[in-house]
N, C-alpha and C positions, 0 to 999 in steps of 0.2 A: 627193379621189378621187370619180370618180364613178359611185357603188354600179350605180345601175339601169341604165348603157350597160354596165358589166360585165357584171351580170348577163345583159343582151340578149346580148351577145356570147357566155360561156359557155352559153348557151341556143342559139344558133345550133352552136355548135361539138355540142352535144351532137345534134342531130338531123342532119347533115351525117356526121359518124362516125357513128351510127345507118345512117344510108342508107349510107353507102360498104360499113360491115361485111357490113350482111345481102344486097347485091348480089355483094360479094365472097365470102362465106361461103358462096353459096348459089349460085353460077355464075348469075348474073343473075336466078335465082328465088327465093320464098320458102316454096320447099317444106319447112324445115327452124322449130322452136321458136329463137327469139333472146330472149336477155336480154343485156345489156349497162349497166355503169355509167359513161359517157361523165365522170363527175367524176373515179372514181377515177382514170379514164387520164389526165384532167387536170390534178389533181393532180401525179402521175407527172412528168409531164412538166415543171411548174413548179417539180417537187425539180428536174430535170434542168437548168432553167434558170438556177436559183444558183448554177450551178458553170460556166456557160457565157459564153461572150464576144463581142463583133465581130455576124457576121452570121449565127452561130447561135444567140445570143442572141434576136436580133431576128426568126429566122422563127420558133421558137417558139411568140413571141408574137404573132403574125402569126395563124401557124394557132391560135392559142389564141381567139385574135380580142379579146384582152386589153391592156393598157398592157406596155411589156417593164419590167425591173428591179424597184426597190421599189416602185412601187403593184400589180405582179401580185402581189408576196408579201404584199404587206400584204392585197389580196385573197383570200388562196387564206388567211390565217391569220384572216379572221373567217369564211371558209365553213367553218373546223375548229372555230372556237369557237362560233360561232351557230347554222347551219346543220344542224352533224355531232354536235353534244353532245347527252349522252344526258339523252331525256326523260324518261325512267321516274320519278324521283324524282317529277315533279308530277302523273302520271297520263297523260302524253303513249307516243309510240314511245321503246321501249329503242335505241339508239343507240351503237354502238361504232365510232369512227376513229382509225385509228392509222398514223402513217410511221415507217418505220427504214430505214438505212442501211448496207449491208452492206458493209466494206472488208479488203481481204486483209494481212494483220495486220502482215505486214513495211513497210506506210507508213500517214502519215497523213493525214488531211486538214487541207486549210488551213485556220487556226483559224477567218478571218473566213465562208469556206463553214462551216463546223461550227457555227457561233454562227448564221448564216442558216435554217442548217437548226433548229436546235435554237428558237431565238427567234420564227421564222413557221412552222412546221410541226408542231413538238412531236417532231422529228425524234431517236430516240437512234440510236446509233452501235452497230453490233457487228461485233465483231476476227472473221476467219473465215481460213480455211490454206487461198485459195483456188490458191494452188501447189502445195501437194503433196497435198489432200485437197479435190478439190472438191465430188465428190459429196457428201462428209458435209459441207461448206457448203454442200450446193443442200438436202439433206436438212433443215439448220437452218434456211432461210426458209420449206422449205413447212410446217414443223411448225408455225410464228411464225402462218404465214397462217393452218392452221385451225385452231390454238387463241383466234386473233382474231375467227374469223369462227363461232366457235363448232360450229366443226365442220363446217361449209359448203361451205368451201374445199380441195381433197385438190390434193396436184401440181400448185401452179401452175408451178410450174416446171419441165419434160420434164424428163427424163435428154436429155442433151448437150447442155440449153442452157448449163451451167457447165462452164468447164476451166480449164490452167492459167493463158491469157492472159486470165481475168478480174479485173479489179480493183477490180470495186465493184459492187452491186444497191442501187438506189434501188428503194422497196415501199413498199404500201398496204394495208391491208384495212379492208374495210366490212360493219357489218352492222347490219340493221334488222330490228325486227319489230314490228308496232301491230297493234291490235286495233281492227276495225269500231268507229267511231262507234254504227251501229246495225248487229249481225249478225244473220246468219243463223241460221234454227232449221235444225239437223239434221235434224230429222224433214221435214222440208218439201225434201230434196236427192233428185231423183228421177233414173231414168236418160232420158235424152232425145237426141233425135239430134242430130249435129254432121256438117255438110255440108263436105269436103273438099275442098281446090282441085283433087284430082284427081275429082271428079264423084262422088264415090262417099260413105260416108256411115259415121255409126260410132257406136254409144250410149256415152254420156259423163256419167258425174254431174253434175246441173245446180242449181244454187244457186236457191232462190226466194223469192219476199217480194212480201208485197202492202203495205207501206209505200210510203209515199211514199218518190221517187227526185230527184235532180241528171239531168235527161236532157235534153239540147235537137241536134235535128234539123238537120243543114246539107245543104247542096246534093247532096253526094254519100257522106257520114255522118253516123252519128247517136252521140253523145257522150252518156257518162253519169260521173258525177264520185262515190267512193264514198270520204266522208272518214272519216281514224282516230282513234279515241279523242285527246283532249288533254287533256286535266283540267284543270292547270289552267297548264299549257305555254303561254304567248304564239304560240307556231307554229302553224301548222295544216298538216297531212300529208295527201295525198288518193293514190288511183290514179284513174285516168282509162283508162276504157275507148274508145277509136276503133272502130267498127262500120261496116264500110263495109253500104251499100244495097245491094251488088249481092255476091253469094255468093263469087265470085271477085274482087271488086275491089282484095284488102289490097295487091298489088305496086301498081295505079295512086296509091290512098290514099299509100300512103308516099310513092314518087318527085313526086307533084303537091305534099307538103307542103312548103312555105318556114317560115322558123322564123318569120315575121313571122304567116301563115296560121295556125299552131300554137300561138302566145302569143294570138291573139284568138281563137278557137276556146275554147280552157280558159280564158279570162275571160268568154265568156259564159254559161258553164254557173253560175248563178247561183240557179236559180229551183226548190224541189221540186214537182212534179207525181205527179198520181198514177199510179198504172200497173193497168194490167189485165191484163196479162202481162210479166212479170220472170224471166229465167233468164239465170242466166252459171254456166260450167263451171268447177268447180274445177280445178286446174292445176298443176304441177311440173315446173319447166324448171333446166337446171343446161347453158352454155357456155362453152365455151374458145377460145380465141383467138391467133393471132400477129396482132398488131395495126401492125404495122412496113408492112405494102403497103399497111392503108389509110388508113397518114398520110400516106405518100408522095403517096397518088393525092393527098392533100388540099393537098400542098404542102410537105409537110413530109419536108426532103432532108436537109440538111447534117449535122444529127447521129447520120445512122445513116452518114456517109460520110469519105473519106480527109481531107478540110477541116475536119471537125466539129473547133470549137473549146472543149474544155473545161480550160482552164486555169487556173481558178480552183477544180478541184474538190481537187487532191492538192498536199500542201508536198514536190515530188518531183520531178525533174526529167523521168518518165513523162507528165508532163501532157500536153505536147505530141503525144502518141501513143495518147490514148482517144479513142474513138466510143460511140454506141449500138449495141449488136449486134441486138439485139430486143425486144422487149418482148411480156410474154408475158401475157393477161389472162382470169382465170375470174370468172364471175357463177352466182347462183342464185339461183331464185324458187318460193313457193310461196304458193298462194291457196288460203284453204278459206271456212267458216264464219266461221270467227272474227276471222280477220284476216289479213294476210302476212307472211314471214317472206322478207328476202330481203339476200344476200351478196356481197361481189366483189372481187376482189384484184389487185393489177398488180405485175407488175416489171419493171424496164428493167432489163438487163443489159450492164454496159459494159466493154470492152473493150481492149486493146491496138489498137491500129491494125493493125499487121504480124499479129496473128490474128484563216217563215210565210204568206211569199204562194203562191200557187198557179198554175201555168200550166193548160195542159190538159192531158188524159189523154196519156200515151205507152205505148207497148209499150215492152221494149227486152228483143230474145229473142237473148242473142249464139251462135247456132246457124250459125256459121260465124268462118272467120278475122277477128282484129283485134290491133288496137295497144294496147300498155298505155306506162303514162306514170306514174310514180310523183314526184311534187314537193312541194317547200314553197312553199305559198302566200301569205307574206309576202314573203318574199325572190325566192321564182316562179323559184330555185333546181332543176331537174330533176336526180334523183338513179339513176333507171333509165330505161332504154329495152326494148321488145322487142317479141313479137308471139308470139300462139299462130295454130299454123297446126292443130296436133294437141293435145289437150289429155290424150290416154293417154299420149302421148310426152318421156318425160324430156328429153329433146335436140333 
């Protein structure tokens, strides 16, 4: 298997859904807060792929930009053990990942899918009366999600996305929170102004430090890398703040980004430098999502449609007659002081068919919109994506 072209590829795939969402989400603009977990939908979709066959198998893994069959699972089962396990025990981010699989009680799944799931995913199974009670099955995944995501996670799943021609929810939930490497003194968070892509302007608590910073300058932004506590974790956790130069440039910033531009960009922030001015605004973003249009836009048809082939998911003779209906996906993030705290959950809901060196000084004063990037730097594994446009704005 080969780890690092995966990796590239689940890398590509994450900033590509990034871009599709927040164009989509935002009617071509990005006047609106985005967070997004482009793994977890990942994931999602590679539970979705052990149950599938033929040539929705293969676009899957296509738009996954992955191997199809057992090396994606055997993929997607060390980004759970490696990647997604919790670091707190060594002094690292607290880490919680979990899938389960929801099936309507009157069948079963096929054993060889259920040992799939259960063997590369950590996949448990729960019976749900999605015939004659489905709401109080849509009620049991969202409760699942935010007692996983510690509370994070409310309603990932609307009222009417479950009824009675549902026959299975394949889910996720993620949650992280690490503490600065080196944080912020509270008394040093002042209010300061934050410049809006509509021209207009807004005071916003601003985080400060005259420590040395991760900052380095490109052509048309400037990158700062703020890594998380590890103790004494093998991994290393960062965000990575994108700042574009020009006040209004974050919609250029994103659409110019290739995922190749994006992976050498945060390889070279390397070096701390000192700063003479530092301010980044605290924040608290929390979105939702129908994620089903901007797979499609990305190529990804078949198994939301009348062909989708899942016949290895159910020992039932209904195989022949499931799709994905949608998939439904919330995130959330929060930056202060001390560190972030940040959550996100997915379901796919399936269906019946018929229903020490020093550079030189930098500023880095992030007083207008940017991109954040939350990753693991061994693996160079990206675990969120988003952008504040507004930093008072939950949403």
């Amino acid at each position: 298997m080969d780890v690092a072209a995966e990796v590239q590829g689940i890398s590509a795939f994450s900033l590509e859904l990034h871009q599709t969402m927040v164009k989509m989400g935002n009617n071509n603009e990005v006047a609106n807060n985005v967070v997004v977990s482009p793994l977890s939908i990942a994931i999602t979709l590679a539970l979705a792929s052990a149950g599938a066959q033929g040539a929705t198998r293969k676009q899957i893994a296509a738009v996954l930009k992955l191997p199809e069959g057992d090396p994606l699972h055997e993929f997607s089962s060390q980004l759970k053990s490696v990647v997604l396990a919790d670091g707190s025990g060594q002094g690292g981010p607290l880490l919680n990942f979990v899938n389960r699989t929801w099936v309507e009680q009157t069948l079963k799944l096929r054993p060889s899918f259920q040992k799939l799931l259960k063997d590369s995913y950590g996949s448990e199974v729960g019976s749900v009366d999605f015939l004659h009670e489905p709401n109080e099955a849509r009620e049991k995944v969202n409760a699942w999600a935010k007692e996983e995501t510690n509370g994070r996670i409310e309603d990932l799943l609307p009222e009417g996305s479950i009824d009675a021609s549902t026959r299975m929810v394949l889910s996720n939930a993620l949650y992280f929170k690490g503490a600065w490497d080196n944080p912020f003194e509270e008394s040093n968070t002042k209010d300061s102004e934050f410049y809006l892509l509509d021209g207009t302007s807004l005071k916003v608590p601003m985080m400060q430090s005259k420590k040395n910073q991760y900052i380095k300058s490109f052509q048309t932004f400037k990158a700062l890398r703020l890594r998380y506590a590890a103790g004494n974790d093998r991994r290393i956790f960062s965000m990575y703040i994108l700042l574009p130069h020009e006040k209004k440039g974050l919609q250029d910033l994103e659409q110019s980004l290739t995922p190749e531009a994006l992976s050498h960009a945060l390889s070279q922030i390397t070096l701390e430098v000192p700063v003479t001015d530092f301010q980044l605004p605290k924040f608290k973003i929390s979105c939702g999502f129908e994620v089903l249009q901007a797979l499609q836009t990305l190529g990804l048809t078949l198994p939301f449609s009348q062909d989708a082939d899942f016949t290895e998911m159910l020992d039932s003779t209904v195989t022949d007659d499931l799709y994905i209906s949608n998939i439904f996906h919330k995130a959330f993030v929060e930056v202060n002081e001390k560190g972030t705290e940040a959550a996100a959950a997915t379901g796919a809901v399936i269906r019946l068919k018929c229903a020490p060196m020093f550079g030189k000084s930098e500023d880095f004063v992030a007083d207008h919109p940017f991109l954040f990037v939350i990753k693991e730097e061994l693996t160079k594994v990206i675990l969120f994506t988003g952008h504040v446009t507004n930093p008072t704005n939950p949403i």
